[in-house]
Every structure is written in C-alpha cells, then in structure tokens.
C-alpha positions in Angstrom: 0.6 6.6 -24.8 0.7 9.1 -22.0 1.1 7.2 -18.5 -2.0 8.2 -16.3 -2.6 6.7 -12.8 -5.1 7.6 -10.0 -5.7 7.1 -6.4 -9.3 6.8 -5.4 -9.5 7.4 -1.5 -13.3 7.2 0.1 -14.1 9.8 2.2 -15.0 7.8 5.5 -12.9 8.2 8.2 -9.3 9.3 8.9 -6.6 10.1 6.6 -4.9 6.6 6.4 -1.2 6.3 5.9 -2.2 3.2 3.6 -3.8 5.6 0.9 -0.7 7.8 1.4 1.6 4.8 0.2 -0.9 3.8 -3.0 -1.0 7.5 -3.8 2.7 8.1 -3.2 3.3 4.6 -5.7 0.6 6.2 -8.2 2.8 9.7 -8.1 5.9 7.8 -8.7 5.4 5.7 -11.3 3.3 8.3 -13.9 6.0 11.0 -12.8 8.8 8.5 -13.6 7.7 8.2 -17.0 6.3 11.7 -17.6 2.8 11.3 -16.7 -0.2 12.6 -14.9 -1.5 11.6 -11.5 -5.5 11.9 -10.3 -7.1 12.2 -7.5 -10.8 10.6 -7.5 -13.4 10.8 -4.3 -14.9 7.5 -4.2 -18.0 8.7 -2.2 -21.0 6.2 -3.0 -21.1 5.2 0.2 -23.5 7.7 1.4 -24.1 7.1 4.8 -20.3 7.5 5.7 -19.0 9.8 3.2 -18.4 13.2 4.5 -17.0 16.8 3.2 -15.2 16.8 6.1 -13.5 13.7 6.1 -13.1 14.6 1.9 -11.0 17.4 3.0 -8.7 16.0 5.4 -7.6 13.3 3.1 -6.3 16.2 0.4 -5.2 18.6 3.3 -3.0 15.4 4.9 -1.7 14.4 1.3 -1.2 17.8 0.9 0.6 17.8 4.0 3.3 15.2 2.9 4.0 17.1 -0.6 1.6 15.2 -2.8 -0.1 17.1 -5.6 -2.0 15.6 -8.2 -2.7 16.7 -12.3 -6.8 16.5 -11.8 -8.8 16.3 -9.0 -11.9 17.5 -7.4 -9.9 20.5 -5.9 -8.3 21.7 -8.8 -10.6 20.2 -11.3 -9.6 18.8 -14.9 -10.9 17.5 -18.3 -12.4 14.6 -17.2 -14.5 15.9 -14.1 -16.2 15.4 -12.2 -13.9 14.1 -9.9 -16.6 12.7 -6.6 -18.5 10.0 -7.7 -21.5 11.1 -6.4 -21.6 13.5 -8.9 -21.6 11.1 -11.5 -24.4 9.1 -10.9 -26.2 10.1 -14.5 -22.7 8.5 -16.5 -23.3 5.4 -14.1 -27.2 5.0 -14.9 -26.2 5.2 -18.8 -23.6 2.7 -18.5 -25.7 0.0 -16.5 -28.4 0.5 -18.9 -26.2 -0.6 -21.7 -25.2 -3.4 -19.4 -29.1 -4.3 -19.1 -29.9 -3.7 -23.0 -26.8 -6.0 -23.7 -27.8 -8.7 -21.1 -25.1 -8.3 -19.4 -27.0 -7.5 -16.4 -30.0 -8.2 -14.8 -32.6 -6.9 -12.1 -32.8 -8.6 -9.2 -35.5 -8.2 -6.7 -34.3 -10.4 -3.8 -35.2 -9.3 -0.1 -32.2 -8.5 2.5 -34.0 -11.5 3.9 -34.1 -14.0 1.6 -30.2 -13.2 0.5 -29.5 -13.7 3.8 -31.2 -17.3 4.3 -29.5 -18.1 0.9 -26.3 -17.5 2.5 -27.0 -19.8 5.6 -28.0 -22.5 3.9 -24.7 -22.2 1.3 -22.6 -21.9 4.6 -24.6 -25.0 6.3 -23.7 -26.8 3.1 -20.4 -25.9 2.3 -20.7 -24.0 -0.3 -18.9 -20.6 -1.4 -21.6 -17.6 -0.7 -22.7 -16.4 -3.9 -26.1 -15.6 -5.4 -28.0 -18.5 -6.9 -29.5 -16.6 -9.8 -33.3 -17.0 -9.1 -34.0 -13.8 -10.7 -32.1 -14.5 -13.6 -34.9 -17.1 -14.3 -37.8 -14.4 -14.0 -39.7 -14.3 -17.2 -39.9 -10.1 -18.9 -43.8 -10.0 -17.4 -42.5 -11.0 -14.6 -39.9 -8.4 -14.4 -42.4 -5.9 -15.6 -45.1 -7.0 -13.0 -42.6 -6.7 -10.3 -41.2 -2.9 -11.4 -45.1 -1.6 -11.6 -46.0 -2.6 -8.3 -43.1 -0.8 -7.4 -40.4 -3.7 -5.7 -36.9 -2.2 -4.8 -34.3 -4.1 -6.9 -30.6 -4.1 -7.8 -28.8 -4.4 -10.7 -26.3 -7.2 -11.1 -23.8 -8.5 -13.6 -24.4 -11.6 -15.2 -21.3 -13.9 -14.3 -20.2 -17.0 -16.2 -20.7 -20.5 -13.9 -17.7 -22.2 -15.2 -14.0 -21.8 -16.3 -11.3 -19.8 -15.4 -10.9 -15.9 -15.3 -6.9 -15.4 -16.3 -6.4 -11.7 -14.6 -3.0 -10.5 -15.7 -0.8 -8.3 -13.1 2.4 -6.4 -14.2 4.0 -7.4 -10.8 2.6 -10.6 -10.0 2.0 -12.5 -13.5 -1.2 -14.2 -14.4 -3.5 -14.9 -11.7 -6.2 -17.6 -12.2 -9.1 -17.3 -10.5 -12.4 -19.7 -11.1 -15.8 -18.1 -12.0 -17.6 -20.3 -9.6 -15.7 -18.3 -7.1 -17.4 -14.8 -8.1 -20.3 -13.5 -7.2 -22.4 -11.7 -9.5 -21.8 -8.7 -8.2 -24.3 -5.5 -7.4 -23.8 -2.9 -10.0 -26.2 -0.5 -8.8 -28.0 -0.3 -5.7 -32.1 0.1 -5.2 -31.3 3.9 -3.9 -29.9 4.1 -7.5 -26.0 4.8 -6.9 -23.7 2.6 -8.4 -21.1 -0.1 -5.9 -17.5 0.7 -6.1 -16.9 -2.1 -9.0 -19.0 -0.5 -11.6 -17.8 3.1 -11.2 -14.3 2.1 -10.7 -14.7 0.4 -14.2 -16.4 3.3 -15.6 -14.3 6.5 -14.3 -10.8 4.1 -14.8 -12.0 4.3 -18.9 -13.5 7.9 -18.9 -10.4 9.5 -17.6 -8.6 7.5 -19.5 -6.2 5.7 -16.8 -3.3 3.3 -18.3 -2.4 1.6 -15.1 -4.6 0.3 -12.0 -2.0 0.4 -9.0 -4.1 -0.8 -6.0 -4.2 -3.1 -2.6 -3.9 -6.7 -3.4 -7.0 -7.1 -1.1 -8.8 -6.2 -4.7 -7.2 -9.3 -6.3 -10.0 -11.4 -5.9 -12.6 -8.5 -7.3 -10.4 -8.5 -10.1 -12.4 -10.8 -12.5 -15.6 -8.6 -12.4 -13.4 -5.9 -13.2 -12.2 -7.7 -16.3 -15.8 -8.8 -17.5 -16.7 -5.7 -17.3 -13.8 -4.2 -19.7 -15.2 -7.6 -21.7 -19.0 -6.6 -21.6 -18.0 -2.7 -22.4 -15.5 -3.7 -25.1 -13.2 -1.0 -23.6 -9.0 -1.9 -23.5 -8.6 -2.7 -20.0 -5.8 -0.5 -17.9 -2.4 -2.3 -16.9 -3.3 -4.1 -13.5 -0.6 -4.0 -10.5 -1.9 -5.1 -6.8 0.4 -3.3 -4.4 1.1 -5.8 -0.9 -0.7 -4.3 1.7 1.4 -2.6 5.0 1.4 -4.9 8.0 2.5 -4.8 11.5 5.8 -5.8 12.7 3.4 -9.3 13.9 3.0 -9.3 9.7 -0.7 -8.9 10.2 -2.7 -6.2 8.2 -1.8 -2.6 9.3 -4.8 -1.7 11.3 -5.7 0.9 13.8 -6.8 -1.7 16.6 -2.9 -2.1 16.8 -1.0 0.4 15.8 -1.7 4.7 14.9 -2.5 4.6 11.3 -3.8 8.3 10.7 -1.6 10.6 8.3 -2.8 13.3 11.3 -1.7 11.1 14.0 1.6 11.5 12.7 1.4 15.1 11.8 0.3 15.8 15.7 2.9 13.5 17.2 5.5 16.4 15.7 6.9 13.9 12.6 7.9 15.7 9.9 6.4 15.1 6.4 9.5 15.0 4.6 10.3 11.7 6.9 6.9 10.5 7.0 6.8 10.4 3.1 10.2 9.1 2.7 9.8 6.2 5.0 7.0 5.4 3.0 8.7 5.5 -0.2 11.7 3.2 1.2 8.3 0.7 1.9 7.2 0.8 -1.4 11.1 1.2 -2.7 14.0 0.2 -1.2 17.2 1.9 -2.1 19.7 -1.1 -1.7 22.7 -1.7 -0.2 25.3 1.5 -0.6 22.7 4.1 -0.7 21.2 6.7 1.4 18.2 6.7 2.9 17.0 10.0 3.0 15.8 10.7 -0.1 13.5 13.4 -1.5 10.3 13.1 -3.6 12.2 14.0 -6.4 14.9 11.4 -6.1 12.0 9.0 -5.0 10.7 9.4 -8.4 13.9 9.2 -10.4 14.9 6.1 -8.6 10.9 4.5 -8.7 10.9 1.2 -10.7 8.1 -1.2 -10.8 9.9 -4.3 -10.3 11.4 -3.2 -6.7 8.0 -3.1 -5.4 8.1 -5.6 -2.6 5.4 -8.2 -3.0 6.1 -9.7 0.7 4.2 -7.1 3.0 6.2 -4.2 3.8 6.7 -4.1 7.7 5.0 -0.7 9.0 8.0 -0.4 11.7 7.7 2.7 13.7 11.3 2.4 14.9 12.6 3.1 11.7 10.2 6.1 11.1 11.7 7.1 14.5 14.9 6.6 13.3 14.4 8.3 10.2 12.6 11.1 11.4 15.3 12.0 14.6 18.0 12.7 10.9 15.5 15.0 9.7 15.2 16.6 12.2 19.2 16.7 13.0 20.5 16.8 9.6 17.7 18.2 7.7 17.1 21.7 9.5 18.7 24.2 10.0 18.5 26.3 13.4 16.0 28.7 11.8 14.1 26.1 10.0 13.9 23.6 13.1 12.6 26.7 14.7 9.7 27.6 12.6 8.9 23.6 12.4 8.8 23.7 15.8 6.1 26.7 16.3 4.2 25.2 13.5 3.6 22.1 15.5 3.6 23.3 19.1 2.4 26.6 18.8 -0.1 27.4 15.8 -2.1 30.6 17.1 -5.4 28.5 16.7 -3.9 25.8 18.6 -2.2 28.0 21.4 -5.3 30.3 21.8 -7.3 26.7 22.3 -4.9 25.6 25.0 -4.6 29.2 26.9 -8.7 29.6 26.8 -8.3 26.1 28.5 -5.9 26.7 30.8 -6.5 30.4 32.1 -9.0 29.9 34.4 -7.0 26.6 36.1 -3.7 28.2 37.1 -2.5 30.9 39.7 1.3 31.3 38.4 2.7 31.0 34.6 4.9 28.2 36.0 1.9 26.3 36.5 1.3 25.9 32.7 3.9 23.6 32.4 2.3 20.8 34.5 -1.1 21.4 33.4 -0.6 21.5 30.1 2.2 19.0 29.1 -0.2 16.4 28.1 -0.8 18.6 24.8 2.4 17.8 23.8 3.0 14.3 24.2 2.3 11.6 22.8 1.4 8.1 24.5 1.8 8.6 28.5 3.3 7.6 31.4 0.4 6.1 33.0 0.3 3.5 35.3 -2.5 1.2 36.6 -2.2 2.4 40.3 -2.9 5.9 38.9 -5.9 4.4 36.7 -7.0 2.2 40.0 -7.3 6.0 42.0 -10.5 6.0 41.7 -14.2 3.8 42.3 -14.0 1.8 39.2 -12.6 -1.7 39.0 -10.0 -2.9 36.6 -12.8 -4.8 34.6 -15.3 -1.6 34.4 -12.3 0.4 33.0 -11.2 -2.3 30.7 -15.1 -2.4 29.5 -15.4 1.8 29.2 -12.3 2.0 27.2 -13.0 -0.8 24.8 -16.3 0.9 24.3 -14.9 4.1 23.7 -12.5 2.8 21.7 -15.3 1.6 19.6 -17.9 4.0 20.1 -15.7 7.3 19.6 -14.5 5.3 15.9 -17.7 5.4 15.0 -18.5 9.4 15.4 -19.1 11.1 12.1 -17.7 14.4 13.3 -14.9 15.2 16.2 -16.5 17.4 18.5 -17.2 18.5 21.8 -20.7 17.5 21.9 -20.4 14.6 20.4 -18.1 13.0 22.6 -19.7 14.3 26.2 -22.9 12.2 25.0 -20.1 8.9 23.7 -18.7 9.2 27.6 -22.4 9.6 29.6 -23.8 6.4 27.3 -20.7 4.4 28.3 -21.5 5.3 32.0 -25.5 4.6 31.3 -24.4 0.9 29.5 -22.0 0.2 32.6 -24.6 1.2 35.4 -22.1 3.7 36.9 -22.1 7.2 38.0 -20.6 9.1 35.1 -18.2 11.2 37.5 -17.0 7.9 38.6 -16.5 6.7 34.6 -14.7 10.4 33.8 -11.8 10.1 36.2 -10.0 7.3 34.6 -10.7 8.9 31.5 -9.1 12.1 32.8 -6.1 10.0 33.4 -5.6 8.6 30.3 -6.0 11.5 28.1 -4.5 13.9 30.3 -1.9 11.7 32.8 -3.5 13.3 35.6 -7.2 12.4 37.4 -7.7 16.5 37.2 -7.4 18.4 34.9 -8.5 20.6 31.7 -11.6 20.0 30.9 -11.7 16.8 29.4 -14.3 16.7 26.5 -12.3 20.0 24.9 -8.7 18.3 25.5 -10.1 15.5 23.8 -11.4 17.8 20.9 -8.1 19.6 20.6 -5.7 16.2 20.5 -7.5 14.5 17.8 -9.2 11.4 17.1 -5.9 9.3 16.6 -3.9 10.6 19.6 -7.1 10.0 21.7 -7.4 6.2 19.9 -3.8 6.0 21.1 -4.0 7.1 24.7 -7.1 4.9 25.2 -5.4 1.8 23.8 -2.2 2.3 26.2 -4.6 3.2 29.2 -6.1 -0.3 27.9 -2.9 -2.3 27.6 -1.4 -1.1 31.1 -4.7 -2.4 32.7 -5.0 -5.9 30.3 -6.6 -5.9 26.5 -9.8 -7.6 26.4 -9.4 -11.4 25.1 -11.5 -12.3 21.8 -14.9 -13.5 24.1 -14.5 -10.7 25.9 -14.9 -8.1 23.2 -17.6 -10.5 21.8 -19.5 -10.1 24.9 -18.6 -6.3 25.3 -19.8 -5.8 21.8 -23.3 -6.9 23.5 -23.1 -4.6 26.0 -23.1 -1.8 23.2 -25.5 -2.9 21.5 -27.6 -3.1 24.0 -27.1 0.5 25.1 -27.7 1.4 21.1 -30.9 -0.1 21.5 -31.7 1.2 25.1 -30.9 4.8 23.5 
C-alpha cells in the first residue's frame, strides 16, 4: 500500500503557520516511506473563501520549500482538487446516504434550532438536535419539499453506546454517541459541511493516513460512521497537538504573529522558519544538530516522536535559530541576494520611492522617513501616542476596533482600509484627523508621515496586526468587559452603516 497523506487548508484568511506545521508533518511522513503528498482547497465556505487568499497559502508554502504530488495547481488523477468544484460527487454521495437511511432532511428554522439550544443549555443538557424531523412521516416530507421549505441534510446518529475512534499516536479514544450531534451533511444552498466532503475526497483520492489538529478529535465519530454507513476502509487516524503560546494556550493571532507572511516580511528566512517548525513537530534529541534540512527532516521523521504535550510556539528560539542561518548558512553572496530579496524587490522599492519622493528634499532624508518599512514592532511610546487630542481610552477603543475590523476585510487594500479608519472615527464621535494621528504613530513611529492608508497596504495585514497590538499594549489591552462592551460599539456602527 502506497502511503498517501494530504493537507486540506481553507482559503479564508492568512497563511497560518499552523497549516504550515500539519502540511510539513503530512510531507514528512508519506516522503519517509516513499509516498505522495496532496494538497486539497477546502473552500465550502463560500462567503469567506477567496482566490486570493487560495493563492497565498500555496505561494507561502511554496515559500518554505513545500511541494506537493497533486494539487489544484499542478493538478492530478484524482481532481479536482477545490471542493467547490466537487459539489456533483457530494450530491451523489448524500443521496446514497438518504436512499440508505442513513440521513435524513431536516426542515428546522435558524429559529427554532436556536430555542432548542436555550432550553438544552437552561437544562443542562449537551446541545444537540433532538430529532423532530426524524419523526416526520414521507407525506410529510413530501408536503414540506413541494411547498418549497429550505432544509438540510443530516446524518442519522446512534443515541446510545460508545464510538471507539482509534489514533496511531494516541491509542483508542472513547467517545459517547450521546455526545454527537447529528451533524449537517449538506447545507439548504446545497454545498456539502466540511465532515461529509472530508469523508468523501479522504476515500476518492485514496488517502492512507488522516494527520490532523486534535481539535478534530471530538468530530472524529461522525467521521467513522460515515466510513461505517459508506462501507469504505477508513484511513489511519493521527490528531497532531495543536501549537500554543509560551502561556500554553492555543497559538492565536490575538497574542502572538501567526501569518507564514508575517514571517516572510519580518526578513526570517524559510529555511529557519521551516526547520523550527520541524524541530516542533520533531525533536532531534540530545547530541544532535539543530539545523536540519527538509531532506534530513524527512529521513529522521518518525511517528512516535511527535510530541502529544503542545509544542511551545517560542519565537526566541526561531530568533535564535534564524540569527545561525543567517551566520552559518550564507555565504557573503548569498546573504546578499537574501537581503535584496527582502528589502529591496523592484515592486517593493518602486512602492516605497513613489511614496517617499514627493516628502523629502535630500536623499539623506530617506533614511528617517522610511525606516518604518523595515522594521518590525516599534519603538513607540505612550507619550508619543498621547501627542495628540485623543485620550488613552479613545485610542485603546480605535485600535481594538481596528484590530478587529481590519481582520475582518476580505481583501488588503487601500480603499478598503481608508473606509475601516473613517467608521472607527464615525463609531467614536471623533474627528477622523484627530483618530489618524495615533494611527500614524503606530504604523509608522512618527505622527507624520507617508501616507498612511498606502504604508499600511504595503506592510501587510500581519505586520499591521502587530504594530497595532504593541501600540495597544504600550497604552493598556482592553480587560474581557471591556472588549465585550467595545464589541457593542462595533456593532452598533455595523448597524449605523
């Protein structure tokens, strides 16, 4: 049996350094034993999904020195490789799942799910649907589909006993069937949830092994009634411990940079970057070096050494790591050509000089003006921030929002960001001029500058994140009731708008 793994990011946001570590685990272990790795675009989510967002996770993984056997690049046997082009295969397969009654139609309202869950909750009770529509007679079904009633699909799911889900890491993990929900295969729009095509596309392209984020564990049952229902041979499960902060909490942006192209514009190389990540998912043990290429990666990969404690995302040692790179890893020309890669890219350097050309009066004064470009979190203190008309608590607030409200933009642009800045001034009551200085000073270090909207373009989303955050921290982040009641305060501009 030829080894054949996958990892399935969904194109949604940022390049995560979270799928870089499954992936890198995936490429590992098939190469290890001489097999293929695939790339799949989980993209039924399609309000979120984007192209652009597609291609940034393959151009990032790209980036570290990941390739992959099939994918929806290169293409392959078992294509397509985006799930939104597969939603035919899906509709087949939840039809069998209906003819077999192993599924049902269920016509519930958002509304009525929703008192269903209060009154569990106020009763103690796990959330799970309560199976009305199971009890709906075929007329009834009928009746409902001819006057033309959205409804989902969902898999039938036994009430008692226990689901025995083995894992090649972790050993046999019991979980009750009271405990699962019985799950939406297919939504009304007619696209199929992550649990139903994962199932399917795992057995069409023929994947042996399943290496994913424990948080899947406890989905893991539907997966395996689903093999069940299908009577397909169910792939080798392994839940990989998910990255945490050094605090051992979940790795999350609202602590620490977790964009692949936060690291790539902070000047880290990808050698180091993917290394590090390998000793996370690897360690090499006592006696042996670090540094290690993919190659050796691979030859040393073994299953069992995967940590199951959380692996501690610790930037220090990436620091550490990446500083021998660059010192015993380059030469003089090579260090060279990294360094005009990184600094200055044509497209990159024209941006900054159509910035800065119009702003200076000597060459020298490019230095100054332009530093910010190059560096990562700043120097800023709170007297700086407190230059201008806002108080501490108005900055605090117009941060927090932008923190959130700039996370949430579909595409990183110009335009896009001017009208994120003028809604946070509308929402706080204040002149936007007023709301831009301190903004000017945590992006750029000084209260004038470039202009801001096209610095903020040209930096990126996850240096951006990260400047906001330490402008945040140097002026005091926001307490839990705090954010609650900020959270309000954009919400009510969403509504205002």
């Amino acid at each position: 049996m030829k080894v054949r793994t996958r990892v399935a990011p969904s194109p949604t946001g940022d390049p995560h350094v979270g799928t870089a570590y499954v992936a890198l685990i995936n490429y590992c272990f098939a190469k290890h034993h001489g097999g293929e790795f695939l790339l799949r675009i989980e993209d039924t989510d399609q309000v979120r999904s984007t192209r652009e967002s597609e291609s940034a996770i393959l151009d990032s993984l790209h980036w570290l020195g990941l390739s992959w056997d099939e994918g929806p690049d290169i293409g392959g046997p078992h294509g397509p490789y985006r799930q939104s082009e597969r939603s035919e295969i899906y509709r087949r397969y939840v039809q069998q799942l209906l003819d077999d009654g192993h599924a049902f139609k269920c016509f519930c309202t958002p509304a009525r799910l929703e008192e269903m869950r209060v009154a569990q909750r106020a009763s103690g009770q796990a959330s799970r649907y309560d199976g009305l529509c199971l009890t709906y007679a075929p007329d009834e079904i009928a009746r409902r589909e001819a006057a033309g009633e959205p409804f989902v699909v969902r898999m039938k799911v036994p009430d008692d006993g226990v689901c025995a889900v083995q894992d090649e890491r972790r050993g046999t993990i019991e979980i009750e069937w009271k405990s699962v929900d019985m799950q939406v295969l297919m939504k009304s729009d007619g696209l199929p949830t992550y649990h139903l095509a994962n199932v399917v596309d795992d057995h069409l392209m023929e994947i042996t092994h399943v290496m994913r984020g424990e948080e899947w564990v406890s989905s893991a049952p539907k997966h395996v009634l689903l093999y069940r229902y299908f009577g397909w041979e169910m792939p080798k499960l392994i839940h990989l411990p998910l990255l945490r902060n050094p605090d051992k909490s979940k790795l999350s942006k609202r602590k620490n940079p977790t964009g692949i192209l936060f690291y790539q514009a902070m000047g880290y190389l990808p050698g180091a970057l993917l290394n590090f990540l390998g000793l996370l998912a690897n360690s090499v043990g006592e006696g042996h070096d670090e540094m290690m290429s993919l190659a050796q990666m691979v030859e040393r990969f073994a299953l069992e050494h995967i940590p199951l404690g959380g692996p501690v995302f610790d930037v220090a040692k990436l620091d550490w790591l990446n500083g021998r790179y660059l010192r015993e890893g380059l030469d003089r020309e090579a260090f060279i050509a990294n360094v005009q890669a990184w600094a200055f890219a044509p497209e990159r350097l024209a941006r900054i000089a159509e910035l800065a050309q119009p702003r200076i009066e000597r060459m020298s004064d490019l230095g100054s003006l332009v530093a910010f470009f190059f560096a990562g979190r700043l120097p800023i203190t709170a007297e700086l921030l407190r230059g201008g008309k806002l108080d501490d608590l108005a900055m605090r607030q117009a941060f927090q929002l932008a923190l959130w409200e700039l996370d949430a933009l579909r595409e990183w642009k110009v335009a896009g960001i001017e009208i994120v800045l003028k809604q946070i001034a509308d929402a706080l009551g204040k002149k936007f001029r007023d709301v831009a200085r301190p903004f000017y000073v945590a992006i750029t270090g000084s209260p004038t500058s470039v202009p801001l909207y096209d610095s903020m373009e040209l930096l990126g989303r996850d240096v951006v994140r990260e400047r906001l955050r330490g402008a945040l921290d140097v002026l005091g982040a926001p307490s839990k009731r705090e954010q609650d009641e900020w959270k309000a305060l954009g919400a009510q501009r969403a509504e205002a708008s």
